[in-house]
C-alpha positions in Angstrom: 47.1 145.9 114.6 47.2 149.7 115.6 43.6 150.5 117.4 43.2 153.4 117.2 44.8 157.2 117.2 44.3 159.7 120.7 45.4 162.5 119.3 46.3 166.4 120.6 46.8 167.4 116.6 44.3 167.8 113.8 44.0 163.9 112.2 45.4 164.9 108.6 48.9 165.7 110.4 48.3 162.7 112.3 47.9 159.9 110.0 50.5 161.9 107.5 53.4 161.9 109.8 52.3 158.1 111.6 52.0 156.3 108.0 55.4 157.9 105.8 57.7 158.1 109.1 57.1 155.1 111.2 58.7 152.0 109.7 57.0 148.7 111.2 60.5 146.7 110.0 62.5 148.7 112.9 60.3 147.7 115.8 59.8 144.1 115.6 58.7 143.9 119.1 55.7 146.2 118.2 54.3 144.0 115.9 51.2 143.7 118.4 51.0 147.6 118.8 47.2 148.5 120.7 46.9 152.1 120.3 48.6 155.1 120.3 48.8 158.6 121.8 50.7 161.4 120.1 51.5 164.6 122.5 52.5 168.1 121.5 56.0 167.4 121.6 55.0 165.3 118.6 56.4 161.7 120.0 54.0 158.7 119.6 53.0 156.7 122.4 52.3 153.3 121.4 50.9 150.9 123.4 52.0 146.6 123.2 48.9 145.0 124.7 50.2 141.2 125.3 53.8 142.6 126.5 52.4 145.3 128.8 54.4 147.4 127.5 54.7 151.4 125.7 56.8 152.6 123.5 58.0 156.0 122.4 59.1 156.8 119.3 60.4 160.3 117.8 59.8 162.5 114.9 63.7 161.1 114.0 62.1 157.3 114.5 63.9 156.2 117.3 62.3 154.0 119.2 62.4 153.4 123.0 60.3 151.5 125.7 59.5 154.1 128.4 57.0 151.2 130.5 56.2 148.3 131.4 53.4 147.7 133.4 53.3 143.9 133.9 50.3 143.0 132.4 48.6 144.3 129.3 48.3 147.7 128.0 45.9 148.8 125.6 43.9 152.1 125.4 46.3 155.4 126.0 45.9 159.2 126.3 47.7 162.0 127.5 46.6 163.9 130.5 46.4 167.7 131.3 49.9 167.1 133.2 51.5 165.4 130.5 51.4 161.6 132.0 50.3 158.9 130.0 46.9 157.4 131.2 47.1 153.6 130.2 43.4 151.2 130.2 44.6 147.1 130.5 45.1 145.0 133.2 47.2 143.7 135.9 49.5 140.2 135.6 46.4 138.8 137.9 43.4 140.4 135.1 41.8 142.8 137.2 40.9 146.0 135.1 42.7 148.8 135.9 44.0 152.4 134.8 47.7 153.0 135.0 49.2 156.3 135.1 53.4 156.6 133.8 54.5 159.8 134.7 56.7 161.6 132.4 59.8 160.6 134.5 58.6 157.0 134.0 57.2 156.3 137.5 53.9 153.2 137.2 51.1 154.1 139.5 47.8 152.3 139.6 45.1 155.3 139.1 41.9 153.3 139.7 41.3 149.0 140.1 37.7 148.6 138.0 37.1 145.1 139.1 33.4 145.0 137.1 35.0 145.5 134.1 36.3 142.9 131.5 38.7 144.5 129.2 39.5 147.8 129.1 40.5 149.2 125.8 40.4 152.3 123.8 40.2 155.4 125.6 39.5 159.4 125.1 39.3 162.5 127.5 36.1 164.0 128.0 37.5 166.9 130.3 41.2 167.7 131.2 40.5 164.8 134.4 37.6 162.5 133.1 37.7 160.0 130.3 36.1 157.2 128.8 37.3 153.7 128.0 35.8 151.1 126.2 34.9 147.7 127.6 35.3 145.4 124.9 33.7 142.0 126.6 31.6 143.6 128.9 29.7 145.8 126.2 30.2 149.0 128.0 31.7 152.4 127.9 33.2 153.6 131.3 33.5 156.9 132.5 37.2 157.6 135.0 37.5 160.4 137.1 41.5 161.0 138.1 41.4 163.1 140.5 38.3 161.4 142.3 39.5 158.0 141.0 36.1 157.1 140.6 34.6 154.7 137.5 31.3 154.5 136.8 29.3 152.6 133.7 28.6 155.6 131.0 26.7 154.0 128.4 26.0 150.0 128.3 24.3 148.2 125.6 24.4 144.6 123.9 25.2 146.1 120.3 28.2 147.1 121.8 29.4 143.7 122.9 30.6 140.8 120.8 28.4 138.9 118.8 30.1 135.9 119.5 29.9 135.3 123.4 32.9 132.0 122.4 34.9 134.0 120.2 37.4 135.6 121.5 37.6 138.6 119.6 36.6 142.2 121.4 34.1 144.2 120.2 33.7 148.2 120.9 37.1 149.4 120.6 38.7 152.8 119.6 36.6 155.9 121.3 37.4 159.5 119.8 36.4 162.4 121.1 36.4 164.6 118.2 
């Protein structure tokens, strides 16, 4: 299922252009889409948690994979540069923050080790963000350019209810 939307564009032109121009049927491979990112050249960046991977895909629908960051990808944004700012995890599940640059280069921004899952995400200034923490019950606040995370907000309504199930709990953030 599609999280949620990080967007650079008003919501209406969003969710207009996402739901009568992307057709599910021609990206099989995105059938476990996380979350997408749409930038002002107006080209989705969807995120494929369990393959790691993120996709691309035009105002035309083509669809291309740009990444993959060999582990899980989930929460994404764009960055005051233009890279893509990616919240999963490594192959070995430690929490971390990649950044894909827009030539395609993978660096790791920031390791979190406290954290448990790292999810949806959403700028708070053009070089802080926050990301949710869907196990741990936690919002965390990054800072790229001190590569610094820090626990912005914690509390147990924002964990699952269900400490055996394995479904996550706080999810999409928006910073509208």
């Amino acid at each position: 299922t599609i999280g949620h939307l990080a967007m650079l564009m008003s919501f209406d032109m969003t969710a207009q252009w996402a739901f009568h121009h992307f057709d599910p049927s021609r990206a099989s491979s995105l059938c476990y889409q996380s979350h997408i990112s749409l930038t002002h050249y107006r080209n989705l960046f969807i995120t494929s948690y369990e393959e790691g991977k993120v996709y691309r895909v035009t105002l035309d629908g083509a669809i291309a994979e740009i990444a993959n960051i060999n582990g899980n990808a989930a929460g994404i944004v764009v960055d005051s540069q233009g890279n893509l700012l990616v919240a999963g995890a490594t192959e070995e599940k430690i929490a971390t923050v990649f950044c894909i640059t827009e030539n395609g280069n993978i660096e790791t921004l920031i390791t979190i080790p406290e954290a448990i899952f790292l999810n949806g995400m959403t700028p708070l200034t053009d070089h802080r963000y926050l990301i949710a923490d869907s196990y741990k019950g936690a919002i965390w606040e990054i800072d790229a350019i001190e590569k610094t995370a820090r626990v912005w907000l914690q509390d147990d309504r924002l964990a699952g209810s269900n400490p055996n199930h394995p479904f996550p709990a706080a999810n999409g953030l928006e910073n509208l």
